[in-house]
C-alpha positions in Angstrom: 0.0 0.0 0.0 1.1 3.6 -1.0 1.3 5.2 2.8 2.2 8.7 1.0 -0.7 8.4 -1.9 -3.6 7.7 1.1 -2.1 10.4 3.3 -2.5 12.6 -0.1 -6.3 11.5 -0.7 -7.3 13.6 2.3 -5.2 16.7 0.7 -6.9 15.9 -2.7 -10.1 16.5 -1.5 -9.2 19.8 0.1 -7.5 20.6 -3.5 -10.6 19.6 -5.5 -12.7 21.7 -3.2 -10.6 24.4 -3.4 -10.2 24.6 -7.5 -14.0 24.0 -7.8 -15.0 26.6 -5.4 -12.0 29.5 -5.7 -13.8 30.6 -2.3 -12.1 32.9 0.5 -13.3 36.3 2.1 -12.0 39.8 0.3 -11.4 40.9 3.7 -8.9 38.9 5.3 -5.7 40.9 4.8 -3.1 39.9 2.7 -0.3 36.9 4.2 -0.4 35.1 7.5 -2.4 32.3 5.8 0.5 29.9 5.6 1.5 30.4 9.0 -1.8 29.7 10.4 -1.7 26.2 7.8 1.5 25.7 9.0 0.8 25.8 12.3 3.2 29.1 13.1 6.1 27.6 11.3 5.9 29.4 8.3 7.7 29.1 5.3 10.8 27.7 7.2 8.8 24.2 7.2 9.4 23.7 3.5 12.7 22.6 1.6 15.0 25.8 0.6 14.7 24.0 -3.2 11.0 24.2 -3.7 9.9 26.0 -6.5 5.7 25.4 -6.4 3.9 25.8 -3.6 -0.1 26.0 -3.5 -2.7 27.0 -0.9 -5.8 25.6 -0.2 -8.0 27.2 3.0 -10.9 25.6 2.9 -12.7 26.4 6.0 -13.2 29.8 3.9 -14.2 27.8 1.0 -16.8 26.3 1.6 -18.4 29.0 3.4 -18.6 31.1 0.1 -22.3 31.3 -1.6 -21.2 30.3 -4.6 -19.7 27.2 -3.2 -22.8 26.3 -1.5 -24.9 27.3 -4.6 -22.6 25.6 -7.6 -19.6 23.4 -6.3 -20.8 21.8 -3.4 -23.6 19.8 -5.2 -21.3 18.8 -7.8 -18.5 17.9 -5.3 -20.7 15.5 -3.6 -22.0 13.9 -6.4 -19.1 13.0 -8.1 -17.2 12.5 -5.3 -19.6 11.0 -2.9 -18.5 7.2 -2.5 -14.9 8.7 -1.2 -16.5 11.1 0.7 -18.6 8.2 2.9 -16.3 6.0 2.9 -13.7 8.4 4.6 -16.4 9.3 7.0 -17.4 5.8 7.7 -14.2 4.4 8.3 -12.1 7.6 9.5 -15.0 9.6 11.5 -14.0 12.9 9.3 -15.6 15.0 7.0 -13.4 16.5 4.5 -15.7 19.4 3.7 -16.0 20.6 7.7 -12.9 18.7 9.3 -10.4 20.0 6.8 -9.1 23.6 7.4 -6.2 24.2 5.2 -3.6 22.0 2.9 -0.3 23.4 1.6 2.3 21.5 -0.9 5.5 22.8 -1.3 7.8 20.6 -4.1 10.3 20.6 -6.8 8.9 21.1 -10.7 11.2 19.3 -12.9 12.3 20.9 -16.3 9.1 19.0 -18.0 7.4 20.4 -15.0 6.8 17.2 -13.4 6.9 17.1 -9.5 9.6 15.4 -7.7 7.4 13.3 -5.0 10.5 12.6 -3.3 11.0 16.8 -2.7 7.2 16.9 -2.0 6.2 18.4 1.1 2.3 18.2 2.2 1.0 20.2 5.5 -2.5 19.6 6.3 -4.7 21.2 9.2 -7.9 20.4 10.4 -7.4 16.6 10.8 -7.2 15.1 14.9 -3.8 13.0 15.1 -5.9 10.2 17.0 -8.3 9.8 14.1 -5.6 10.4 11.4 -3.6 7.7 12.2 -6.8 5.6 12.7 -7.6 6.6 9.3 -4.3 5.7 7.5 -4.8 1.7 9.4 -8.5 1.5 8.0 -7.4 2.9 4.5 -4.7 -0.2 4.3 -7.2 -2.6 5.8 -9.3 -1.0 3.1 -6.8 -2.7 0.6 -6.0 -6.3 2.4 -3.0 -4.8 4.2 -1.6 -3.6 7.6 0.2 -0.9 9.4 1.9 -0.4 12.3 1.9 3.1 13.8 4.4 3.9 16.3 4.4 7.1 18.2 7.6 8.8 18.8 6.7 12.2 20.7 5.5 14.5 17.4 6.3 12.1 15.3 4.7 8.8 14.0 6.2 6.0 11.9 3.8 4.2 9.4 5.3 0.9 8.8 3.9 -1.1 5.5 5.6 -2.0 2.9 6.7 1.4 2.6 7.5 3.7 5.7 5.9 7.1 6.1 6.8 9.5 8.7 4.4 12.2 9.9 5.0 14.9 12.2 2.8 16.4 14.4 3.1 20.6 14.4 0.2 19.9 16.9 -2.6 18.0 17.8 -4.5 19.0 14.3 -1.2 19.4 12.2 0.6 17.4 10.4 3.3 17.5 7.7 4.7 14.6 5.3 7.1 14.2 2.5 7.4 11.0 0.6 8.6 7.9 1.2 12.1 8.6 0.7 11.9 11.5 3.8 13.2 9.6 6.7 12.9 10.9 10.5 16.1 12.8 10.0 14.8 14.6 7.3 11.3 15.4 8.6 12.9 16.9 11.8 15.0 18.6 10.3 11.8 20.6 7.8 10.2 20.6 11.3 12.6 22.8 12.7 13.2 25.1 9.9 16.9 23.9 8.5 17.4 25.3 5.0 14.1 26.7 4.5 12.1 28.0 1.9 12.4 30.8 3.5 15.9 31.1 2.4 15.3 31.4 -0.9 14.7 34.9 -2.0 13.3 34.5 -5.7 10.5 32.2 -4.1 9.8 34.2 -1.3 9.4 37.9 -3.7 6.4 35.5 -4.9 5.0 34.9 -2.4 4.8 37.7 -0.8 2.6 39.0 -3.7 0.0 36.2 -2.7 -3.0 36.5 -0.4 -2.3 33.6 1.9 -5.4 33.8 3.0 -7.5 33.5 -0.1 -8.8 30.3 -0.8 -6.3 29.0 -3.2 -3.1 30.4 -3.8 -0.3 29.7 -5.3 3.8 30.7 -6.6 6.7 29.4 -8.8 9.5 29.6 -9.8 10.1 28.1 -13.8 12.5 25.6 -13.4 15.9 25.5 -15.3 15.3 24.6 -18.5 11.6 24.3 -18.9 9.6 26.0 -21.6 7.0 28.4 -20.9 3.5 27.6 -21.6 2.3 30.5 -23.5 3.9 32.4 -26.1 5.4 34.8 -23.5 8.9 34.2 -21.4 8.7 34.5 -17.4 10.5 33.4 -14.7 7.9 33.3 -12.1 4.4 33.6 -11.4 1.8 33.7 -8.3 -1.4 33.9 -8.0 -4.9 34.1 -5.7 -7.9 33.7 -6.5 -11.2 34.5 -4.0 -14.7 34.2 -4.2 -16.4 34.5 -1.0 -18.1 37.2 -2.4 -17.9 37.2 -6.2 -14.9 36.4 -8.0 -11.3 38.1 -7.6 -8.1 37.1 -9.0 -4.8 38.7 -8.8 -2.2 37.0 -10.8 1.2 37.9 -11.8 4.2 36.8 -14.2 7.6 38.0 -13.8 9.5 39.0 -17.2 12.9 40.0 -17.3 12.4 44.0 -17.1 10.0 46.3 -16.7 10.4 47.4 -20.4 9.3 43.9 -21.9 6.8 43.4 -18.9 5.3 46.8 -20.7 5.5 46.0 -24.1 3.6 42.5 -23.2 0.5 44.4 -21.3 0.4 46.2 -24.6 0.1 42.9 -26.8 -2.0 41.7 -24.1 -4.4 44.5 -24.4 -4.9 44.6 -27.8 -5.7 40.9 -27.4 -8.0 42.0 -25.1 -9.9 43.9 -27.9 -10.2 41.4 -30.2 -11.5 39.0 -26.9 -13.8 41.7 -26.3 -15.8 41.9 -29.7 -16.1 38.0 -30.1 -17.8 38.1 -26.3 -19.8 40.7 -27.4 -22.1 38.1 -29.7 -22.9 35.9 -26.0 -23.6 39.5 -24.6 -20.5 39.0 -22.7 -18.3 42.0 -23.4 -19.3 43.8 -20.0 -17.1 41.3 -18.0 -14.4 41.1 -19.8 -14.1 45.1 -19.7 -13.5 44.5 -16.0 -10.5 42.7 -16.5 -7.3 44.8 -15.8 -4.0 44.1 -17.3 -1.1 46.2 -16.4 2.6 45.8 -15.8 4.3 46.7 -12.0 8.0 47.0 -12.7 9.0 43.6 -14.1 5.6 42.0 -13.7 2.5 42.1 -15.9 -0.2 41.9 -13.1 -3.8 40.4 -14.4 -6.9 41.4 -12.3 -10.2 40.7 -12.3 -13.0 41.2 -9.6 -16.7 39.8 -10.5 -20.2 40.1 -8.5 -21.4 37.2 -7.1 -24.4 38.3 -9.9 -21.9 38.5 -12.8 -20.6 35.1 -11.7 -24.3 33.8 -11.6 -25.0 35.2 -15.0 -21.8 33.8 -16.8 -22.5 30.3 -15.7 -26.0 31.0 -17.3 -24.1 31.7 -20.4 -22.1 28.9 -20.2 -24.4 26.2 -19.5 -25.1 25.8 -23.5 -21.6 25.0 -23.9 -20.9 22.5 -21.0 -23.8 21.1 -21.8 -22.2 20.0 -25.3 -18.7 19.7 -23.9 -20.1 17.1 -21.0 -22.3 15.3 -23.9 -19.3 14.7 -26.1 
């Protein structure tokens, strides 16, 4: 049994709550989220090579009106066989147990994570009934595991060994299954940090780490950028407790070709702008904002929850076709 891949099942389902919903409050102020997920340990608790890390808070979440109107019946629809069996067998509820989840790991030049320099921190889950959760989940699959408590720490012995550690009683952080207990206590007490690296953290500090999802990276060496622009970072919150807000960011190499790209971008915008207009959906994409911030090209956009409401109207044609195909 894959100790690491169960322990991630719990964070998945604060990850697909969190894309489906993009809920959080416009009022929280900006940072202090990750410490709060982190359980006050900050950016310190992840490796100093990390160069993706995401934010899911989904206590705020799922308390958005949008949530409750559009994701949450779909969530538990699709997903409601996991959902039961996780309650069943673990006594929690992923969509009110779960407060927060935050992976920190290392994107390969293809961008493909490195599990081994994967670092998962999730909140909002007892350590009594997690580790009761992780033996049911192998019993679940015709195996066993033996927990062992070792102060904040406990070893998971299958046919794999996973170590967790406890930041406290609700709190716990993994890495894969190549992270021995040398190498968790030493992310549990801050050694070479994220927060030593200085590109990473300028990105983050952008973020609202208290929006529901949120995210920054760093490309990696020698990976190709997605769209027909160059960067070497990016970050990113989105929020929709009330409406939808998104502040994203891409970081060029100067503030000369981050301007000359918010100048392709708007006339882009233009073009964008005329084609909506034949779905009558021109008035929302004047509210997007695209400007440059010395060597970043910001992206903004901040929708009612009625402007929301009234796109998904529009829309409902189309997924309709997509989802029949």
């Amino acid at each position: 049994m894959n100790l690491f891949h169960n322990l991630k099942i719990l964070a998945a389902c604060a990850a697909v709550v969190s894309i489906a919903a993009f809920g959080c409050s416009k009022d929280e102020a900006k940072g202090g989220g990750a410490a709060k997920a982190t359980g006050g340990a900050g950016m310190a608790l992840f490796p100093k090579d990390a160069n993706m890390i995401l934010g899911f808070n989904v206590a705020s979440i799922t308390s958005g009106s949008l949530f409750k109107e559009f994701a949450e019946p779909m969530i538990k629809k699709q997903s409601e066989g996991e959902l039961t069996k996780i309650k069943e067998k673990c006594g929690i509820d992923p969509m009110t147990s779960l407060k927060s989840v935050t992976v920190a790991m290392k994107m390969s030049s293809t961008m493909e994570p490195d599990e081994d320099h994967m670092f998962v921190v999730v909140s909002g889950i007892d350590r009594d009934k997690g580790e009761k959760c992780l033996e049911m989940m192998a019993k679940e699959e015709g195996e066993e595991v033996k927990l062992t408590r070792d102060g904040n720490l406990t070893k998971a012995e299958g046919k794999e060994t996973l170590w967790l550690g406890w930041i406290d009683n609700t709190t716990v952080v993994t890495g894969g299954p190549k992270v021995d207990k040398a190498g968790l206590e030493a992310r549990m007490a801050g050694k070479d940090g994220l927060d030593g690296n200085k590109e990473m953290m300028n990105l983050i500090g952008k973020t609202n780490q208290s929006a529901s999802m949120w995210m920054a990276m760093q490309k990696p060496e020698g990976a190709q950028a997605p769209m027909p622009m160059e960067f070497s970072g990016a970050y990113a919150s989105v929020d929709t407790k009330s409406g939808l807000s998104i502040n994203a960011g891409m970081l060029q190499a100067s503030a000369e070709q981050a301007g000359k790209t918010v100048e392709m971008m708007k006339g882009q915008m233009e073009m964008a702008k005329q084609q909506a207009a034949a779905m009558q959906m021109d008035k929302f994409v004047e509210k997007l904002v695209v400007e440059s911030s010395d060597a970043f090209v910001v992206i903004k956009l901040d929708l009612t929850d009625t402007d929301v409401k009234e796109i998904v109207e529009k829309l409902k044609p189309m997924f309709g076709m997509m989802f029949g195909m």
